[in-house]
N, C-alpha and C positions, 0 to 999 in steps of 0.2 A: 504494500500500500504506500501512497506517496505520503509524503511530510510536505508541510508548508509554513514560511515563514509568516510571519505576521503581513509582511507588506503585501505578500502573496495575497492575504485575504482581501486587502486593500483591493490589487487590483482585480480579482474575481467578482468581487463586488461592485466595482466601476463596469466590467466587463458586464453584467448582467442588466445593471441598470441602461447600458447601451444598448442592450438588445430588445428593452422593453418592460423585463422585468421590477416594478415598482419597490423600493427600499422597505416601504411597510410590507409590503409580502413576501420579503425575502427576513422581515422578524416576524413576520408572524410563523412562516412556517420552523423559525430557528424554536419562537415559544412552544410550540406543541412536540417540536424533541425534549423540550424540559418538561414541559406537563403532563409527560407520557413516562419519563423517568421520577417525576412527582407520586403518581398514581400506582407504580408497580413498587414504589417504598414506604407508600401510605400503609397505615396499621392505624391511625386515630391520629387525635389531637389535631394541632392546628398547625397549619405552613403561612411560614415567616419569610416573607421575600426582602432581604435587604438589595435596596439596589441605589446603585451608582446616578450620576447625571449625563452619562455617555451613554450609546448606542447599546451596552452591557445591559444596563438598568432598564432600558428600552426592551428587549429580550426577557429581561424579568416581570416588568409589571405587563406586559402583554401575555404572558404565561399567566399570571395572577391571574389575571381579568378570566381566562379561557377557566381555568379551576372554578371562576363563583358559579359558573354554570354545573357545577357537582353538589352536592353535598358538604363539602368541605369549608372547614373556618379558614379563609385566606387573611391574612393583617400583612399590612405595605408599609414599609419605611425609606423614605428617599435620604440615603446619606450626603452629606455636606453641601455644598455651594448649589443653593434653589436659584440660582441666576445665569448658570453656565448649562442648562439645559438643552439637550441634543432636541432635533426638533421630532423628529419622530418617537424619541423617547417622552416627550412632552404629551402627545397625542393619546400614548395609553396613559400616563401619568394622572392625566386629566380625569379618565371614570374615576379612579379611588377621588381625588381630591373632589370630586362633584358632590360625593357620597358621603364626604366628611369622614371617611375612613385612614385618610394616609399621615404617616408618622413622619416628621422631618427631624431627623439626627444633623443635626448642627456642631453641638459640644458634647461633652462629659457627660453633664446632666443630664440629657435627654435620652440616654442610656436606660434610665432606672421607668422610659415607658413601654420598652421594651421589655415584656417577660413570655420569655421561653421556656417551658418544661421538655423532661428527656424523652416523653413521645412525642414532641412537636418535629416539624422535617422542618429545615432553615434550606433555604437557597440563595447563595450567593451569587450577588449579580453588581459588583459594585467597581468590577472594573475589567475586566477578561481579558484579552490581549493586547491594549493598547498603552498597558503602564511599563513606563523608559525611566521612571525614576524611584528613588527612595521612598514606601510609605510614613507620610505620616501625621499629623495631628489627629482630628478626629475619624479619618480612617483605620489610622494604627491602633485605637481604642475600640474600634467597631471589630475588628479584625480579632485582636486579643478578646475580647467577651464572644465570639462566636467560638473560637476555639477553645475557651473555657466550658462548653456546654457540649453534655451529652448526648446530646442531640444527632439526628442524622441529618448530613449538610452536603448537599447537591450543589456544586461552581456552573456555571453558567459559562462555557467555551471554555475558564483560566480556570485555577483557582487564584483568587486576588490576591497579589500581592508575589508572584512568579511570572517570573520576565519569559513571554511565550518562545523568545529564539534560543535561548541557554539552558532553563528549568531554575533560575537563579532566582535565592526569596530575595527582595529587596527590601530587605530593614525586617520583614514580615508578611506571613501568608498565609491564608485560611487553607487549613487542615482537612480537607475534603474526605467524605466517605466516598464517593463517585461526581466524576465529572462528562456533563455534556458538551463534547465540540462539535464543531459544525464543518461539514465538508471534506476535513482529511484531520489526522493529528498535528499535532507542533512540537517541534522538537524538545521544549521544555515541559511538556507531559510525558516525556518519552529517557530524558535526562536526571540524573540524581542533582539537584532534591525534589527538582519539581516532580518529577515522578512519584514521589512519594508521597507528596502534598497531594494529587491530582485523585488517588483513590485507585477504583474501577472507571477503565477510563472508556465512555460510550462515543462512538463517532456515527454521529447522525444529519442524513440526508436531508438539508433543507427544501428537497424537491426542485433546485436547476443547478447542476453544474456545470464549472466552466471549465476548459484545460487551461492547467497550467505547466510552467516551462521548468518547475522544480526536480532539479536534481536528487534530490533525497527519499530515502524509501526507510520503511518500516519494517523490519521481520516481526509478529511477534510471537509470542510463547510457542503457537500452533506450527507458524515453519511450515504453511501449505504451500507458496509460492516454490516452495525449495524441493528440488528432486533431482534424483541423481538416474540415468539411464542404465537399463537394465543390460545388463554384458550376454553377447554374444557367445550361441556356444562353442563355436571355432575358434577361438582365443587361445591367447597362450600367456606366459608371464611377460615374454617380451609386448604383449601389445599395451601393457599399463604400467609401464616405464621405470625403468633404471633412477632410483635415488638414491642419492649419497647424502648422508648428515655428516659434517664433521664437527666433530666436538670431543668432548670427555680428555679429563686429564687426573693426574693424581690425585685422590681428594673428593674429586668433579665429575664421580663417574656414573651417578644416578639420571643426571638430567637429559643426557645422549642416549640411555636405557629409554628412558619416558618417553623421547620423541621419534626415536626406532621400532620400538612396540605400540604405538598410536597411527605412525605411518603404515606399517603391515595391517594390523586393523580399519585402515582409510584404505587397506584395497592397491595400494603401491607393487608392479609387479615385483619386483625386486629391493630389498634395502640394502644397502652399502654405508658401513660404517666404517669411516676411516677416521683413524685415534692413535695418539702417542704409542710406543711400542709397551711401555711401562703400562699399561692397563688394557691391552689389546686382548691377553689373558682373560681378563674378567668377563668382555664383553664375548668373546667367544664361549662362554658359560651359559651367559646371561641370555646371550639373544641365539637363539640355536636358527631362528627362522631366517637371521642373517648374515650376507659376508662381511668381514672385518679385514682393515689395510691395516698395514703399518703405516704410520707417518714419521718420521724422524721430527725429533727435536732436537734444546739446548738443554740437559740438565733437567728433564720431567719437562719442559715447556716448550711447547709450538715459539715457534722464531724464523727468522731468514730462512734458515736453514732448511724448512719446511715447505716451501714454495714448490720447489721443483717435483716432489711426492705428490703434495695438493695437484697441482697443475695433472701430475698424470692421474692420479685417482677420479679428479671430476671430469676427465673424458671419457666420448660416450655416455655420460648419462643426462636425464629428460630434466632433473630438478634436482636443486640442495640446500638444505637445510644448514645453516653456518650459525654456529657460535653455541651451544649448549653445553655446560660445561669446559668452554675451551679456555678458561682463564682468561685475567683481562692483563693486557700489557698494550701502552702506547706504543711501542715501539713495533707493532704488528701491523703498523698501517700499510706498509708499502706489501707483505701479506695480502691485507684486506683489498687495496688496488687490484693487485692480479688475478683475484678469483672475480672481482666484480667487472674486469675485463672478459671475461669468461661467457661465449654466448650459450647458456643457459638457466632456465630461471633457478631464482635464488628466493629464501627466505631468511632473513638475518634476526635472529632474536639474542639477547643474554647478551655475551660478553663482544659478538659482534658489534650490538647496536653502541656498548661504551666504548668500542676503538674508535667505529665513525665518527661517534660524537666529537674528535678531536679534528675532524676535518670531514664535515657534511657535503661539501662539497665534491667529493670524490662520484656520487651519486650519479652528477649531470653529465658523465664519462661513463656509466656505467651500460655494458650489453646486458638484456635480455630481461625479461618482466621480473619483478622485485616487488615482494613484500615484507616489512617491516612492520616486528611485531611489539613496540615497547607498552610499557605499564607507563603512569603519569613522572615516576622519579627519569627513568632513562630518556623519556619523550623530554625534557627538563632538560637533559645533559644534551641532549641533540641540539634544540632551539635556543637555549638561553633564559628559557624563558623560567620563571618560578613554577612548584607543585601547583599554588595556589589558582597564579594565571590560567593553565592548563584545566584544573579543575572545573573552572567558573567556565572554559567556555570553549569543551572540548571539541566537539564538533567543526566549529568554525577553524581552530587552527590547525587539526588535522585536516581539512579541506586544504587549504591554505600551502601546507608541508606537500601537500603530496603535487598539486598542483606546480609547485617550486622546483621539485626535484623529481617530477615525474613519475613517482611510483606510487606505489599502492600502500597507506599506511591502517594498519588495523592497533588502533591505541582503546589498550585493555580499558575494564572498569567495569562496574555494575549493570551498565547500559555499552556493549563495544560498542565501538565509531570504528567503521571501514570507510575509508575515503581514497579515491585516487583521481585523475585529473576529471577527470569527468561527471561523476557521480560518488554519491555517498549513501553508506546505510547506518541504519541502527539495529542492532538485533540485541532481544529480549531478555533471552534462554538464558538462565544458568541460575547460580545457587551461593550465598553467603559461604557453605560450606567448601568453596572452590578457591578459597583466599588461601591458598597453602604452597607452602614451595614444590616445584613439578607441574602446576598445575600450565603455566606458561608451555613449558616444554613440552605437554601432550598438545596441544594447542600448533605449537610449530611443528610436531610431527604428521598429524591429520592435516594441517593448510599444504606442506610440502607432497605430501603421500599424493595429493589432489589434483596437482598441480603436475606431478611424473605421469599421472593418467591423461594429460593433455588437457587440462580445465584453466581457465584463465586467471590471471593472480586476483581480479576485483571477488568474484564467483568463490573461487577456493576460501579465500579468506571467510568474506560472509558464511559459507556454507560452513568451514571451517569452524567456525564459532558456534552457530548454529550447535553444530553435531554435538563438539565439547559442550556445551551448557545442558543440551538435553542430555547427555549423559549423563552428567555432573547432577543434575537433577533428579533425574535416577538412582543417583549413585544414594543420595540423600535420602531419599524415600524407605533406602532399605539397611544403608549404616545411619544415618541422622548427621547434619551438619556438622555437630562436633567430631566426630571420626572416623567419616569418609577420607577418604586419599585418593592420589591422583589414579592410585591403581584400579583405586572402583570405577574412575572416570572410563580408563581404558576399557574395563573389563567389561563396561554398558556400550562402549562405542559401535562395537554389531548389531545388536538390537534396535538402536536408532538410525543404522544405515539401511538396514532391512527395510526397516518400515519407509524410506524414503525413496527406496529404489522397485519399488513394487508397480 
C-alpha cells in the first residue's frame, strides 16, 4: 500500500476539488469513516468530540452531527482560537452552536466543563496532519487531560500532536486506542513513536481517489503484496546462485554462523564461507551445509594481505555478504575498495558498514547493486549525523543516503526503512524480542541468500525483513520475547517462506 506525505494530501485534495468534487463532500465522506469507527467501539455512555479550528475539527463535528441521528449522547467542544475558523469546519460547527450544545475550551478552566467517564468514547479531532510545530498552551492541556482518561479515544487522520511525515510527538500527543486516516497511511502512523500513539490504525476510503506520484509503500504485518515464485522442477543448485559471506574471525565466529544458516534457509543455491584460517575449523563443524575458504591474514586479522584470497574466493559467485564478524580495522579500506570494485552484488553489514564509515564515498565507484544494512549507531558513523537526528527522522534520511550514493539502504529499527534511489518502504513485521545480538546477521544472510537467487537488492531487502520479522514473531509466540534467539529466528524462516511461495 502507498504512504503519503502530508503535502500529498494537500494536493489530492486540490486534485479532487479540480475535478468537481466539492471540499464539504470530501468531509463528509472522511466523517462517516469516523462515525462508522465511533459505532463498532460504542458499548454506552457518551462521545466527546474535541475538535480543532482547522479542517480536523471540520471532520469531527461533521461526524458528530451524523451520530445525533443514532441514539447516542454526542457533546462538542471547539478547542482554542473561535476566530481562526476553517470555513467549512464552521459550517458543521454551526448545528451544535444553533443548538446551544457546543463547549468552547479556551483556557484551563474551561476544562472542568468537560466530564468524561471510562465508558465514554473521546474523539480527537483537534489537529490531524497539519501541525509543523510544538504543542502548546491550551492544547497541550487538552491533550494531557484526554490522555489522563480511561477512556477509548479514536484520532481523526493524526493522532494530535504527531508530526504526520516523521511519527515525531511534538512537545505532546494524544495517546490513541485507534486511529482513522483517510486515503493511504502517513508515515508517522507507520514510524516509532507515532506509531505507537496512533493505536489500530484504520485506512479509510473517502469514496474518490486521486493518484499520486508517492514513492513510499507500506508492508504491513500480513506481507500479502510479498511472494516469492515457486521453483521449477528442473532446477538445480546452480540455478539459485553461488554466495559467498565473508566474515568470522577469532572471537567473531557466531555472527558468519547466523548469516550462512539464514542464507541456506533463504533458499541460496550454494553458500561459500570464506574466513581467517584460524576459525575455518569451526565453521566446517558448524555449517556442514557449506563450503569454507581459507582466507589469509595478519596475526588472526583480515588485512592487505587478504585481498588477493578475497579477490579469488568472490569469483564466480551471484552475491556476498561482507562484514559479519570480520572485525573492525580502518586500515581495511583499500580491502573494502577492491571487493566493492567487484561486479557482483554485495550486502555490507557489521564491521563492513564501520570501515566505510571512514570514507563513504568509496560507494559512488562502486560495481554492482549494494545493500547496506546499518542499525541507527553505525547509520550515525556513516553520515555524521547524531542517534538522535537519525531517530526523529529516519525515513527521510535514509531516502536521502541512498539517493547520494546510489544504493539501497535498509536502516534497522522497530519500523525498517528500505530506501534506494527511487523508492522507499516501511515494513511492519517483527518483535521487541528480536533486539538481540545475531539478530542483524540473520537479517544479512536471508537479504544476500535473495539476492544469489537473482532478486533485486530494493525487493530482497524488503522481503528480507519481511521474512526475519515474521519469523522473529514466530519465534516469540513459542519461546516468548525474553528468550527467543536469533536461532528461533532461523529455525521459523521455512515456514514463513513456505507460506509465501505457494
Amino acid at each position: 500500500m502507498k504512504v503519503i506525505l502530508a503535502n500529498d494530501v494537500k494536493k489530492i485534495d486540490e486534485s479532487l476539488v479540480n475535478e468537481g468534487v466539492s471540499s464539504n463532500i470530501l468531509m463528509e465522506n472522511a466523517a462517516f469513516s469516523v462515525t462508522e469507527a465511533v459505532l463498532k467501539a460504542y458499548s454506552g455512555g457518551k462521545v466527546f468530540f474535541l475538535c480543532g479550528p482547522g479542517g480536523n475539527g471540520g471532520d469531527g463535528f461533521a461526524a458528530a452531527r451524523q451520530l445525533t441521528a443514532s441514539s447516542i449522547s454526542v457533546q462538542c467542544a471547539l478547542i482554542g482560537d473561535d476566530t481562526k475558523i476553517n470555513s467549512d469546519t464552521k459550517v458543521n460547527m454551526r448545528y451544535f452552536e444553533n443548538k446551544g450544545t457546543l463547549l468552547k475550551v479556551k483556557i484551563k478552566e474551561d476544562l472542568s466543563s468537560i466530564n468524561i467517564d471510562k465508558e465514554d468514547i473521546i474523539v480527537d479531532a483537534i489537529f490531524g496532519i497539519s501541525l509543523s510545530r510544538e504543542v502548546r498552551g491550551i492544547y497541550k492541556e487538552v491533550i494531557e487531560y484526554i490522555n489522563s482518561l480511561s477512556s477509548y479515544k479514536i484520532s481523526v487522520d493524526m493522532p494530535s500532536g504527531v508530526a504526520a511525515d516523521t511519527g515525531q510527538v511534538l512537545g505532546c500527543a494524544v495517546k490513541a486506542d485507534e486511529t482513522v486516516t483517510f486515503v493511504y497511511p502517513k508515515p508517522g502512523q507507520l514510524i516509532y513513536p507515532g506509531r505507537e500513539m496512533a493505536g489500530k490504525l484504520t485506512v479509510a476510503n473517502i469514496g474518490a481517489f486521486a493518484d499520486t506520484e508517492s514513492d513510499i509503500e507500506v508492508f504491513f504485518s500480513s506481507g500479502d503484496e510479498l511472494k516469492l515464485p515457486k521453483r521449477e522442477k528442473n532446477t538445480n543448485k546452480g540455478d539459485y546462485g553461488y554466495l559467498a559471506i565473508l566474515g568470522g574471525s577469532k572471537g567473531f565466529t557466531g555472527a558468519a554462523a547466523f548469516s550462512a544458516k539464514s542464507a541456506m534457509a533463504a533458499g541460496a543455491g550454494v553458500v561459500c564461507l570464506g574466513t581467517l584460517k584460524e576459525v575455518q575449523g569451526i565453521y566446517a563443524k558448524l555449517l556442514p551445509g557449506a563450503v569454507t575458504k581459507e582466507i589469509s591474514g595478519d596475526g588472526g586479522k583480515y588485512s592487505i594481505k587478504s585481498i588477493g584470497d578475497i579477490e579469488e574466493f568472490l569469483k564466480g559467485k551471484a552475491a556476498a555478504a561482507i562484514g559479519p564478524g570480520m572485525g573492525y580495522d580502518k586500515g581495511l579500506l583499500p580491502l573494502l575498495k577492491k571487493i566493492l570494485s567487484l561486479p557482483l552484488k554485495k550486502v555490507l553489514d557489521a564491521d563492513a558498514i564501520n570501515i566505510l564509515s571512514h570514507n563513504p564515498d568509496l560507494l559512488k565507484n562502486a560495481c554492482g547493486e549494494i545493500v547496506l544494512t546499518p542499525h541507527p549507531k553505525e547509520f550515525s558513523r556513516l553520515t555524521g549525523l547524531s542517534v538522535d537526528e537519525i531517530i526523529k527522522n529516519p525515513l527521510f534520511l535514509a531516502k536521502q543516503f541512498a539517493l547520494d550514493y546510489n544504493v539501497t539502504l535498509l536502516l534497522k529499527g522497530a519500523s525498517t526503512v528500505v530506501a534506494s534511489k527511487d523508492k522507499a518502504s516501511i515494513i511492519l513485521a517483527g518483535t521487541p524480542g528480536m533486539a538481540k545480538g545475531g539478530s542483524g546477521d540473520v537479517l544479512t544472510g536471508v537479504i544476500a541468500g535473495l539476492m544469489s537467487q537473482g532478486f533485486g537488492a530494493h525487493f530482497s531487502a524488503v522481503l528480507g525483513a519481511h521474512i526475519c520479522g515474521k519469523a522473529g514473531e514466530a519465534a516469540s509466540e513459542k519461546k516468548g520475547e525474553y528468550s527467543m534467539t536469533p536461532k528461533d529466528t532461523i529455525n521459523n524462516i521455512p515456514y514463513i517462506i513456505k507460506k509465501m511461495s505457494r
